[in-house]
C-alpha positions in Angstrom: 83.9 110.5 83.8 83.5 107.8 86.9 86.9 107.5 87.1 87.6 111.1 87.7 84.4 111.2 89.8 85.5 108.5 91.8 89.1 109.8 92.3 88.2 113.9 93.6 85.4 111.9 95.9 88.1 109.3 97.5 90.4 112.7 97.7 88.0 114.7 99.6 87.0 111.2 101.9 91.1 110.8 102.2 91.0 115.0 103.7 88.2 114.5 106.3 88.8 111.2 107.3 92.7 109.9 106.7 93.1 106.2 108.1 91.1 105.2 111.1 93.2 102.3 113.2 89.8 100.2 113.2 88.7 100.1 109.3 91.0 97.6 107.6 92.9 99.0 105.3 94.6 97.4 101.9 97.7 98.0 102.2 98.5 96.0 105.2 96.9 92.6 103.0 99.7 94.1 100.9 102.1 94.5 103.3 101.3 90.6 104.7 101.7 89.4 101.4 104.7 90.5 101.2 106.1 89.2 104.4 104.7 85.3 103.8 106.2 85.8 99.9 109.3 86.5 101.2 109.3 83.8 103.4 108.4 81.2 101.3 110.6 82.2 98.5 113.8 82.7 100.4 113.0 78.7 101.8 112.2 77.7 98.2 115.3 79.4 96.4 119.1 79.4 96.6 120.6 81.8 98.8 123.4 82.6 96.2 123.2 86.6 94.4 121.1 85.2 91.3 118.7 83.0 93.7 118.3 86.2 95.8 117.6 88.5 93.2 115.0 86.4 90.7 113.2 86.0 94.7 112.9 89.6 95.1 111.6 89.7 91.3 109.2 87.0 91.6 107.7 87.9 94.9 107.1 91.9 93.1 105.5 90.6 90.2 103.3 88.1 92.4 102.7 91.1 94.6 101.6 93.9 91.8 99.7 91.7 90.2 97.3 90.4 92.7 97.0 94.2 93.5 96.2 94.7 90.5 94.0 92.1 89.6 91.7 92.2 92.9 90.4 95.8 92.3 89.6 95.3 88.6 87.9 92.1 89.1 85.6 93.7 91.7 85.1 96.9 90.0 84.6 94.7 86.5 81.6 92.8 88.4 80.3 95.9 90.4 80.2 98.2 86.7 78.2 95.3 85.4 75.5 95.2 88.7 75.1 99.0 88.6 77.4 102.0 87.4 76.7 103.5 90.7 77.8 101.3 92.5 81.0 101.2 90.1 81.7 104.8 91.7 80.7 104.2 95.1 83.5 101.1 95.3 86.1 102.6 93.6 85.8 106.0 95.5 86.1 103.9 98.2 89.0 102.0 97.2 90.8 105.4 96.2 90.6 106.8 99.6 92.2 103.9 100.9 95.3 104.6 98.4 95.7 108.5 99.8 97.5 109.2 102.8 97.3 113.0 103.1 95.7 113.4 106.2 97.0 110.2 107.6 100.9 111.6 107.0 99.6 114.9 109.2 97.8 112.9 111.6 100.9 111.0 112.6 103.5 113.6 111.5 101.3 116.2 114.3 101.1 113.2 116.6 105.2 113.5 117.2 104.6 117.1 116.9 102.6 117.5 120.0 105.1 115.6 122.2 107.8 117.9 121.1 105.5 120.4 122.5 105.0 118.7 125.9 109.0 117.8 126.0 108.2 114.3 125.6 111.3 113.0 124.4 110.6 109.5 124.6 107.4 109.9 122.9 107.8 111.5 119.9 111.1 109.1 119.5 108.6 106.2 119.5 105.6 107.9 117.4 108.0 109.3 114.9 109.5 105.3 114.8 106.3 104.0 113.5 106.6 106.8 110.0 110.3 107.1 109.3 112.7 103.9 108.6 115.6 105.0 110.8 116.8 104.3 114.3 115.4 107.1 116.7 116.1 105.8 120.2 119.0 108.3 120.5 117.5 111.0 118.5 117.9 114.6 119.9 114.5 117.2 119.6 115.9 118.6 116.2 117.0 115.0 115.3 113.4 114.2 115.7 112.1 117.2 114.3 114.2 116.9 111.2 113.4 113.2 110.6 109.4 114.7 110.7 110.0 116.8 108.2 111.6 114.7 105.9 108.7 112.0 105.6 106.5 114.7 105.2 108.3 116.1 102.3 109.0 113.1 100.8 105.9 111.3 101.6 104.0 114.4 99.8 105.0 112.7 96.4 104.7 108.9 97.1 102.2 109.1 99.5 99.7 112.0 97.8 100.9 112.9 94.5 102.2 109.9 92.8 98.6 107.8 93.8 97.0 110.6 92.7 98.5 110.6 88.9 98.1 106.7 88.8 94.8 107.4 89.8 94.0 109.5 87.4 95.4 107.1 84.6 93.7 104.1 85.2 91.6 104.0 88.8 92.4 101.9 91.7 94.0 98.6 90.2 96.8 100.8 89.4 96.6 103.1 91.9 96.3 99.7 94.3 99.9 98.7 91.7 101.6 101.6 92.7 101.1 101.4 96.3 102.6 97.6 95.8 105.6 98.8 94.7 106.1 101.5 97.0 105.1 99.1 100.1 107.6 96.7 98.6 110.4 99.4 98.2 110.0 100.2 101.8 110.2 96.6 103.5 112.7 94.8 101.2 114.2 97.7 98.9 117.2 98.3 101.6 120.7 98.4 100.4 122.3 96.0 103.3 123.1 92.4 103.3 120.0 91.1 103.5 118.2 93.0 100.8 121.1 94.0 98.4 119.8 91.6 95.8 116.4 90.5 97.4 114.9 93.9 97.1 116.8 95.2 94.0 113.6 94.7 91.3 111.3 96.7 93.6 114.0 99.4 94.5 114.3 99.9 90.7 110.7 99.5 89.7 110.0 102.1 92.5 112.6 104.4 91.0 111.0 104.0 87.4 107.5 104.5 88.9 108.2 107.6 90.8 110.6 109.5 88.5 107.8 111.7 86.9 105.3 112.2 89.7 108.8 113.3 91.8 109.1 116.0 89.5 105.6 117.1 89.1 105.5 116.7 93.2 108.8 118.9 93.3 107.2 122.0 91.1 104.2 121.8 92.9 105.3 122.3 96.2 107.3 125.4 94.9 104.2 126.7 93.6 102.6 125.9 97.2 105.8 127.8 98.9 104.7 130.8 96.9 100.9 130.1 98.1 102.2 130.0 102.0 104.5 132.7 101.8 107.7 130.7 102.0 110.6 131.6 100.3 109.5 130.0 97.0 112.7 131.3 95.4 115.5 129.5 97.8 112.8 126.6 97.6 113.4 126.4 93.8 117.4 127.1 94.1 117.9 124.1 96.6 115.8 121.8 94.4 117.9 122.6 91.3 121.1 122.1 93.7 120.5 119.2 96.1 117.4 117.5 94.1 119.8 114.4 93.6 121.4 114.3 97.4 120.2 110.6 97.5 120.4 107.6 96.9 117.4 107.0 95.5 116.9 109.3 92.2 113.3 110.8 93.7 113.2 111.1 97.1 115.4 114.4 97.5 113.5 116.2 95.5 110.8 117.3 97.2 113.1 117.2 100.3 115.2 119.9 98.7 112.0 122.0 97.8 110.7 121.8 101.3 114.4 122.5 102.7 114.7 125.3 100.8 111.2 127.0 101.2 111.3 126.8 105.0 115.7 127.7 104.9 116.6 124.7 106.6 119.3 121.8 106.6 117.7 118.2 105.9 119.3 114.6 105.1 122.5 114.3 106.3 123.7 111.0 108.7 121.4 108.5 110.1 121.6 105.5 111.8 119.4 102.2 110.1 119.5 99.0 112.0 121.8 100.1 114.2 124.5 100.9 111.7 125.8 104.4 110.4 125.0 105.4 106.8 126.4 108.1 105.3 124.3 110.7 103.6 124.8 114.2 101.5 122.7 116.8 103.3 119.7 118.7 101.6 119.3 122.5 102.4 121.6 125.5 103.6 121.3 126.0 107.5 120.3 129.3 106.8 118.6 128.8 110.2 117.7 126.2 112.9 115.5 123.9 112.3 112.0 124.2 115.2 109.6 121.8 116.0 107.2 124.6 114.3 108.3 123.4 111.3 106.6 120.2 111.0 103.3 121.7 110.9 104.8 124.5 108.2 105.9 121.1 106.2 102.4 119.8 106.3 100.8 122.8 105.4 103.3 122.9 102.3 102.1 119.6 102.0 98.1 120.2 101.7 98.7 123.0 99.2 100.6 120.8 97.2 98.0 117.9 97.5 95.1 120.4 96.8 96.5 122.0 93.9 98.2 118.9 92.4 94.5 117.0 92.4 93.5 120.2 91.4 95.5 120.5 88.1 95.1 116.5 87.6 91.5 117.0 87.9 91.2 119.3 84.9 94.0 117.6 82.3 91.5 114.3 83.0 88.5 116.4 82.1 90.3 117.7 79.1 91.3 114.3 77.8 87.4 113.2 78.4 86.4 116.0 76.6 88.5 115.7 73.4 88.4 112.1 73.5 
């Protein structure tokens, strides 16, 4: 019960007060770890395929585990002092692992220079949530690259923590967050990170496969909730759900794409090279910078119902076990 305690008191923390830039925040230790590891391990290795790749595996397995390890210890030592303070902690700790109001916060933030025809703005604020190049974006360039994190943040950056949560607490919810900060700094598919970042890319995969789902019927629930078209929402997820290269991240794209009838995905440019990409959506209409606070809404209800419905299969497991 201190678990699930814990986990609806670090969700309602996460709603009012997202990530302030002065309170030091986990996933940056993370996100340093990573960094030095890489470092180091790319010095100590051979730079052949097989060198490369048992790096990128060593460095994730180093990385998830002192993630993991860290929380348990001080939770272990903090249940044995007080159970209170056992909650207190890991509520704590499990705000730290939710991003829902932090994704709106700097979703809005580009948002609002759309508004005020700040170009070069918005370019730069939407540079510091998306992986892409944006210096040459256009204002639906922009716009569409907003939406996209949102939607596909919903499930890795919400939804996913919240079912590892729920599981086992913060070490695994801290475990989860590894892996997903490691997909997103060495899991790219160029030169340099072909086989460096392969073992995260596909632990990431394996780790999101069923929360993308769960995230995906959600959120079509939620378009029915915000008076979206729910039913092109659920039509585009069935068609486009696997419009990537990565076997989760279109699929709460798609939802999203279909519930506000717009065209996502498509081209982008990373590190100044062009990659190719399968578009998400129908261009039933344009896309409008009004849409990035109709994807965040989407993105609330799904975040509210899915704690919601986590909540209660938690409670029933407590109660029959």
């Amino acid at each position: 019960m201190n678990l699930l305690i814990a986990v609806i008191i670090g969700f309602i923390l996460d709603l009012i007060f997202g990530d302030p830039q002065w309170l030091p925040h986990p996933v940056r230790f993370i996100g340093w770890m990573i960094s030095k590891g890489e470092s180091f391990l790319r010095k100590l290795l051979p730079g052949t395929q097989k060198g490369e790749f048992l790096g990128g595996m060593a460095l994730t397995i180093l990385v998830t585990a002192i993630s993991f390890a860290v929380p348990f210890t001080v939770l272990y030592f903090a249940a044995r002092l007080s159970p209170v303070l056992e909650v207190v902690i890991s509520s704590i700790f499990c705000y730290q692992i939710l991003a829902t109001k932090c994704l709106r916060t700097e979703s809005m933030r580009v948002y609002y220079q759309l508004e005020n025809g700040d170009l070069p703005n918005a370019r730069k604020y939407l540079s510091w949530i998306v992986g892409r190049d944006t210096e040459n974006l256009t204002e639906d360039g922009i716009t569409k690259a907003a939406v996209e994190t949102v939607a596909e943040n919903t499930s890795d950056g919400v939804v996913a923590p919240l079912i590892f949560l729920m599981i086992w607490g913060a070490p695994l919810g801290f475990l989860y967050k590894a892996v997903n900060t490691l997909d997103s700094m060495i899991g790219y598919k160029n030169e340099k990170y072909l086989y460096f970042g392969r073992f995260a890319a596909r632990l990431d995969d394996v780790m999101n496969f069923i929360p993308a789902i769960f995230s995906a019927y959600v959120m079509i629930l939620a378009s029915f909730l915000n008076r979206l078209d729910f039913v092109n929402a659920f039509r585009i997820y069935k068609r486009d759900r696997r419009n990537h290269s990565s076997p989760n991240s279109a699929r709460t794209e798609a939802v999203c794409a279909g519930a506000l009838k717009v065209r996502l995905a498509g081209d982008a440019y990373y590190f100044g090279k062009l990659v190719k990409k399968p578009t998400i959506g129908d261009n039933i209409r344009n896309i409008q910078i009004d849409d990035i606070p109709r994807a965040n809404r989407l993105m609330y209800t799904t975040a509210v119902i899915s704690a919601a419905v986590l909540s209660l299969l938690r409670l029933i497991i407590i109660l029959i076990v």
